[in-house]
C-alpha positions in Angstrom: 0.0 0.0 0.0 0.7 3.8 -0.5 2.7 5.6 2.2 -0.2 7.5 4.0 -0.3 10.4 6.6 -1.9 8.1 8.9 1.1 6.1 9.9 2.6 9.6 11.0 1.4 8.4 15.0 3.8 6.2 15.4 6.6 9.1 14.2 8.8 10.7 16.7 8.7 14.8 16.4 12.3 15.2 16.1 15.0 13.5 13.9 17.7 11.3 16.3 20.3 13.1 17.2 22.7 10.9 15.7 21.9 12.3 11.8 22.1 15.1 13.2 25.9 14.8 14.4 26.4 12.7 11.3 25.0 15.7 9.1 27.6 17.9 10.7 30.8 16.0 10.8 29.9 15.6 7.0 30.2 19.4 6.5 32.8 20.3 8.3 34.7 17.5 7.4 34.3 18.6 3.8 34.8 22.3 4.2 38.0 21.7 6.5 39.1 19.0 4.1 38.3 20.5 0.5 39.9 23.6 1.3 36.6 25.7 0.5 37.5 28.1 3.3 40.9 29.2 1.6 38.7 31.8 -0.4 41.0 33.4 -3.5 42.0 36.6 -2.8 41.0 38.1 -6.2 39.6 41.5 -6.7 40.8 42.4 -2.7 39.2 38.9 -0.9 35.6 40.0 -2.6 34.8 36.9 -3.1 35.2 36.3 0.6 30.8 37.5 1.1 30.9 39.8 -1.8 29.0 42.8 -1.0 28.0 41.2 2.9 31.8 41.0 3.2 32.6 44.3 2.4 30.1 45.8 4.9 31.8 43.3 7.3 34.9 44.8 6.7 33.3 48.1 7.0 31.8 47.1 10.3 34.9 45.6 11.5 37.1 48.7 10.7 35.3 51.5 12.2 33.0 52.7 9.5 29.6 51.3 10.6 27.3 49.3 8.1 29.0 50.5 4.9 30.7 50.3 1.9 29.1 47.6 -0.2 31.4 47.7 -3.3 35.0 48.1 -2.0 35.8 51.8 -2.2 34.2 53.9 0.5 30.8 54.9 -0.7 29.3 55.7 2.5 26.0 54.1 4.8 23.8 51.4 2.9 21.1 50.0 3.0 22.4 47.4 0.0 21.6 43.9 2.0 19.9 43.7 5.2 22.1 43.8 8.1 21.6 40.1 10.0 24.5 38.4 8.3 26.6 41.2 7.4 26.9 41.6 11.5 27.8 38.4 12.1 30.7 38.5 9.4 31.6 41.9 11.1 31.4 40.2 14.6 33.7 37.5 13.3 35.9 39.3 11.1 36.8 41.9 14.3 37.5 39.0 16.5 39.7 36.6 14.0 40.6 39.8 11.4 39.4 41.2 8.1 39.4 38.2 5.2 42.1 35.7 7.2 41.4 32.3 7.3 40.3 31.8 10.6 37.5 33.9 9.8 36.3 32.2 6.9 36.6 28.8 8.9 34.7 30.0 11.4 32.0 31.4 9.1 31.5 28.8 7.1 31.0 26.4 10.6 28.8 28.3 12.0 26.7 27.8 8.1 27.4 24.0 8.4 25.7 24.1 11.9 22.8 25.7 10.9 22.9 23.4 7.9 23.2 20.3 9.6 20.1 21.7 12.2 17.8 21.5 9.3 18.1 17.5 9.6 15.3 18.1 12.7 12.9 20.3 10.6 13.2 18.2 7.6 12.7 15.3 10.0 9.6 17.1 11.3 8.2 17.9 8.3 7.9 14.3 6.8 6.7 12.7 10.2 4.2 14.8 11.0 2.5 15.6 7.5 3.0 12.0 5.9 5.0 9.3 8.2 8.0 7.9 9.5 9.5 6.4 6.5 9.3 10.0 4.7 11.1 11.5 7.9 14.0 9.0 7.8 14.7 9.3 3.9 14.1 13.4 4.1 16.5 13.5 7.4 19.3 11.4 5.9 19.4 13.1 2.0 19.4 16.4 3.6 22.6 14.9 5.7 24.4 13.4 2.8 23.4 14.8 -0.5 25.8 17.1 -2.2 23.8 19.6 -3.4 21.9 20.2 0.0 24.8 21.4 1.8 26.6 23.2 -1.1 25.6 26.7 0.3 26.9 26.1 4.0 30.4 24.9 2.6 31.4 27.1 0.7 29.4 30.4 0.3 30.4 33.0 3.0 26.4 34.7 2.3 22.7 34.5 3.9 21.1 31.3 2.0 21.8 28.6 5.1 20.8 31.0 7.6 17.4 32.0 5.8 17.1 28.8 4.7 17.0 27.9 8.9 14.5 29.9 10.0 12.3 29.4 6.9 12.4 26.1 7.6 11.8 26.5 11.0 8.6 28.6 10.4 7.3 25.6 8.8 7.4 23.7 11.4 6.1 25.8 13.7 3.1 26.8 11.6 2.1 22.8 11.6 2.9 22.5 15.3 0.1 25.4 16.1 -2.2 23.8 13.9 -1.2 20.5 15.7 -0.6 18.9 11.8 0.0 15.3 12.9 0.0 15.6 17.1 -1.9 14.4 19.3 -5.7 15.4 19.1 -5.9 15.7 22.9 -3.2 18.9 21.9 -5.5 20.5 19.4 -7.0 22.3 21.7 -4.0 23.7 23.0 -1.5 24.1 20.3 -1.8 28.1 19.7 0.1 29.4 22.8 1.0 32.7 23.7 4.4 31.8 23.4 4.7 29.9 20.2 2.7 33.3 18.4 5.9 35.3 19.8 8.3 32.7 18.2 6.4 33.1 15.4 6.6 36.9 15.2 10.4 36.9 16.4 11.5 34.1 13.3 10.1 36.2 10.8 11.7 39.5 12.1 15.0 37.5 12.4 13.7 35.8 8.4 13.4 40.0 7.5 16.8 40.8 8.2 18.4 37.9 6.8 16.2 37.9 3.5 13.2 40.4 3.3 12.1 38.2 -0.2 10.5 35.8 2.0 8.0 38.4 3.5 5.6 37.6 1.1 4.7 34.3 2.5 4.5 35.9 5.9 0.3 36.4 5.8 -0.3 33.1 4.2 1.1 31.8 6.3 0.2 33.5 9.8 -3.7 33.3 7.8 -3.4 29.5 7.2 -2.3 29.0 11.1 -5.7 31.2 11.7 -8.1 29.1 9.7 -7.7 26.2 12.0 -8.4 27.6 15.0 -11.3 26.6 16.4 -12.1 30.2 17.7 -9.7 32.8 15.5 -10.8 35.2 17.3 -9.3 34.3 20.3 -5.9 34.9 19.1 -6.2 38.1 17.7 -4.2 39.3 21.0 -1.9 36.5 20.3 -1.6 37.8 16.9 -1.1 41.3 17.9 1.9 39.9 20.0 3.8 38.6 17.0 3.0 41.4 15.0 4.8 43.8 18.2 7.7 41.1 18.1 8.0 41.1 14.7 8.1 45.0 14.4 10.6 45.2 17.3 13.4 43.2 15.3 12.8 45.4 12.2 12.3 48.8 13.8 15.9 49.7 14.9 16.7 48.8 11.2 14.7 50.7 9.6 14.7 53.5 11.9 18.4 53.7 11.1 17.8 53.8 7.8 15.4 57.1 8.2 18.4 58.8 10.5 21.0 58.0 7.6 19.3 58.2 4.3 16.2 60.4 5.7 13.8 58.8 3.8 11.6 55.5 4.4 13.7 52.4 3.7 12.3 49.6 5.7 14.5 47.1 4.5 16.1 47.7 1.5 17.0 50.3 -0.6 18.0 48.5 -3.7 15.1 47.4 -5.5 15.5 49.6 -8.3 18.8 48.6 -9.0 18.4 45.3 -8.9 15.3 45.5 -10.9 17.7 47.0 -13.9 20.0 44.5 -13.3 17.2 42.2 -14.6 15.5 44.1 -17.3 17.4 46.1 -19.7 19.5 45.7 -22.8 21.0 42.6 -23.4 19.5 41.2 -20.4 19.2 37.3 -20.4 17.0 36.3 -17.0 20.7 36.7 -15.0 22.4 39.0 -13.3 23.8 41.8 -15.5 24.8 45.4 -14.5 26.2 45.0 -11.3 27.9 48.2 -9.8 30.7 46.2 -8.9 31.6 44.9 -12.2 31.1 48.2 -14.2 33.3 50.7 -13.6 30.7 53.3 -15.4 28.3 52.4 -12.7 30.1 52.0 -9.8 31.0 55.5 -10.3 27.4 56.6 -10.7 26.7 54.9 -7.6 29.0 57.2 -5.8 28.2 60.7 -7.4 24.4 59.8 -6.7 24.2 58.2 -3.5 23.1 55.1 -3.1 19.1 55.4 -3.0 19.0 58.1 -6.0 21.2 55.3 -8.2 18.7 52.5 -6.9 15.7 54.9 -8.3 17.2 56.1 -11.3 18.0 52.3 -12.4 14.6 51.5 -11.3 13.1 54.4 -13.8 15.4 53.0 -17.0 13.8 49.5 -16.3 10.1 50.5 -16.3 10.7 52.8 -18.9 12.7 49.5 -21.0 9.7 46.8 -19.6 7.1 49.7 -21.2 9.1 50.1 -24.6 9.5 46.2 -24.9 6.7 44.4 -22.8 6.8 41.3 -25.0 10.7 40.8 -24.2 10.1 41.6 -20.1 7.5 38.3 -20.7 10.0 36.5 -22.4 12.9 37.6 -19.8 10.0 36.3 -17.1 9.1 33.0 -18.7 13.1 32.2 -18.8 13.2 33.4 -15.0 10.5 30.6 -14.0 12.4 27.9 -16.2 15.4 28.9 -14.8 14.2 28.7 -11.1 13.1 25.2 -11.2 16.0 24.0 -13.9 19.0 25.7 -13.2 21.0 28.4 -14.1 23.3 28.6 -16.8 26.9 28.9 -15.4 29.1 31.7 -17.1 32.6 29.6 -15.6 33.9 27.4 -18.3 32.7 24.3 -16.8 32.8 20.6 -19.0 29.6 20.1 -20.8 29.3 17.3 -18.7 29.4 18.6 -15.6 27.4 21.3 -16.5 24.3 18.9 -17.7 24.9 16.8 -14.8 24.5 19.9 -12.1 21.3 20.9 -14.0 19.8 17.5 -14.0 20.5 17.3 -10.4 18.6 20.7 -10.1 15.9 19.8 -12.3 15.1 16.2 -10.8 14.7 17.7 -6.9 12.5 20.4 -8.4 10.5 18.1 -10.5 10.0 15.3 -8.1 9.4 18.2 -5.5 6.6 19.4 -7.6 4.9 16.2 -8.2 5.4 15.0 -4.6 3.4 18.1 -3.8 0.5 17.6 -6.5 0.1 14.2 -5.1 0.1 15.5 -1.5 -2.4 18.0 -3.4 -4.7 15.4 -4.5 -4.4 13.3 -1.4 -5.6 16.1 0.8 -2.6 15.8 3.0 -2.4 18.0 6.0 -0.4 21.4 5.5 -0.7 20.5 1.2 -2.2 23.7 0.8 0.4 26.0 3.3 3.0 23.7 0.9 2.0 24.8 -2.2 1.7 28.2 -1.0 5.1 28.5 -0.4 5.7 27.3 -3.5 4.4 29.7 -5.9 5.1 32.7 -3.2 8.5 32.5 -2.3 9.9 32.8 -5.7 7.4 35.3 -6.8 9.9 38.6 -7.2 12.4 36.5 -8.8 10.6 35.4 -11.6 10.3 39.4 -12.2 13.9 40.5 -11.2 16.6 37.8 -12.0 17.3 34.5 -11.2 20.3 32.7 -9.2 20.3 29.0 -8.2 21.2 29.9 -4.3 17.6 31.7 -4.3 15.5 28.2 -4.3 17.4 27.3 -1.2 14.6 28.1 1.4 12.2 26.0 0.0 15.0 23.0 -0.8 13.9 21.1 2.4 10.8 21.2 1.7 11.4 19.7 -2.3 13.3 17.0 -0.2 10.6 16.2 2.1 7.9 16.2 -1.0 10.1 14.9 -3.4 10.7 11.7 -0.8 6.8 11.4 -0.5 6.0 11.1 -4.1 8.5 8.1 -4.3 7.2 6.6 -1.3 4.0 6.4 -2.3 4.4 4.7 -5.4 3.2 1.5 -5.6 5.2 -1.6 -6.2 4.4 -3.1 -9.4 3.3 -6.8 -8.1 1.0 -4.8 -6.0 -1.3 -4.0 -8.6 -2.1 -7.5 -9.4 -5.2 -8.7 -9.1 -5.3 -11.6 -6.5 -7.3 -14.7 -8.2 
């Protein structure tokens, strides 16, 4: 028979510890092994976090949160500030782009990594069953691709990727997906609304894309209480909790920029870097690889430039409408297939990373259609997630490191949709 959700009873709620370990010795072993913390030193270390390493450095040096691009532009509001302080907080302890530093970094990403064993774990027991919990727990400890971004990418995705995941979970532990029905009752406490407001202001400052899911999912944990209106105050508490972790932020940016920025003041600059001439669904136009617009960054300040690039894309998506759908219909197929990679890479090894890519999306996808179909518990917050969290993307441009989020999930419903299938000789008739 079918896997079913019904055998999810007899799951624990959290994966053993032991994957867990396993799942970390893995990454570290890897990272210290491989060498992926000796991070070239081209183009001064920037390679070493990219812009979140340059305001590290900035942070770490006495010129606050700063300096995105390498020369001293002044305050910005470029990349929310979560990560960037913790590469400050490490770089002024170990030093600016030294090895310790990267080490360290890069641990701290294969510990968060190797966390998401338990929320994977949780995931699969309590919307399906135990069988989909083991497989989920132990690909996301082993399989390559999963813990790519915590070995070797000094940037937010792991982190983000942690809470989201952890958001999840809690959002099926208040509707009591898969717990005991004496629990039901009881499962929307005071205190798991304000984790639920503090993760998503912590989710805002590491990646402010991931907002959008925010009322779905705080609406879905609503519409299965039995009384929603008994935790409106509970509501109003994560909405004060969530505000709180944003507010300093954003009131920072008022003081240095005098204008509203709540989170990020680069929209319109990234927006060009998607939408223009010559653009191809990637990332093109950066100010750190033009020298033209690097120094138009500086002469203009750093909100102005982010406006005036926002203008010249409207005014190119108005002037060629059919090529922005064309650029956007790429941007979806290259969400869920891959990337094309710029580096010189094999043709092999290139069709073999986006077949990789492709498979988890695809098997993802169906797992979740089947889950769909199937009226599993939580399907619908699922498929939500699905179609919201890469929503700007598909308008903006496209990276592979931007599915990461949702990878645990693709794991957990791409493990599902094999599970259930049923064995051939099952389908025999009996005579």
């Amino acid at each position: 028979m079918p896997a079913t959700q019904q055998d999810n009873k007899s799951a624990p709620a959290s994966a053993p510890w032991k994957i867990v370990w396993i799942a970390l010795l893995v990454r570290i072993a890897y990272m210290t092994l491989a060498h992926t913390w000796r991070i070239r030193p081209y183009d001064d270390h920037f390679q070493f976090g990219w812009e979140m390493g340059r305001i590290g450095r900035a942070l770490a040096t006495g010129y606050g949160f700063a300096d995105p691009f390498g020369v001293h532009t002044g305050p910005t509001a470029w990349v929310t500030p979560l990560y960037p302080l913790l590469i400050g907080g490490v770089f002024k302890v170990l030093g600016v782009y030294t090895a310790p530093s990267a080490w360290v970094l890069l641990a701290i990403n294969c510990v968060l990594s190797a966390l998401m064993v338990r929320t994977t774990w949780e995931l699969g027991a309590r919307c399906f069953n135990p069988g989909v919990a083991r497989w989920s727990a132990w690909i996301w400890a082993l399989y390559p691709a999963a813990m790519q971004y915590a070995v070797r990418w000094v940037w937010e995705m792991t982190l983000s990727a942690f809470l989201f995941s952890w958001v999840l979970v809690l959002a099926l532990r208040m509707r009591n997906i898969g717990g005991p029905p004496e629990e039901a009752a009881t499962s929307m406490t005071r205190r798991r609304w304000a984790v639920f407001g503090l993760l998503w202001g912590l989710i805002a400052l590491s990646n402010p894309s991931l907002l959008l899911f925010l009322p779905l999912c705080g609406l879905w944990i609503l519409a299965g209480a039995p009384e929603w209106k008994r935790q409106i105050s509970n509501v109003a508490l994560a909405s004060c909790l969530c505000l709180a972790c944003i507010a300093p932020w954003s009131y920072r940016n008022w003081r240095v920029f005098h204008q509203f920025v709540p989170m990020r003041g680069n929209f319109g600059a990234e927006f060009a870097m998607g939408n223009g001439p010559g653009a191809n669904g990637m990332l093109i136009g950066a100010p750190v690889a033009l020298p033209s617009q690097l120094r138009l960054y500086r002469q203009m300040g750093e909100i102005a430039y982010a406006k005036s690039r926002g203008h010249e894309a409207v005014a190119y998506i108005r002037s060629n409408p059919r090529a922005f759908l064309e650029l956007s219909l790429r941007r979806i197929y290259y969400f869920w297939a891959g990337v094309p990679h710029t580096a010189f890479d094999a043709p092999w090894v290139e069709f073999g990373r986006n077949l990789n890519f492709s498979f988890a999306s695809i098997a993802g996808l169906l797992g979740l259609a089947l889950a769909l179909r199937r009226r599993v518990p939580a399907a619908t917050l699922f498929a939500m997630a699905v179609l919201v969290v890469p929503l700007v993307y598909y308008f903006v441009f496209v990276q592979a490191r931007q599915r990461h989020p949702i990878e645990p999930l693709l794991v957990v419903l791409g493990v599902y949709l094999f599970q259930s299938a049923t064995p051939r000789h099952a389908r025999r008739p009996t005579s």
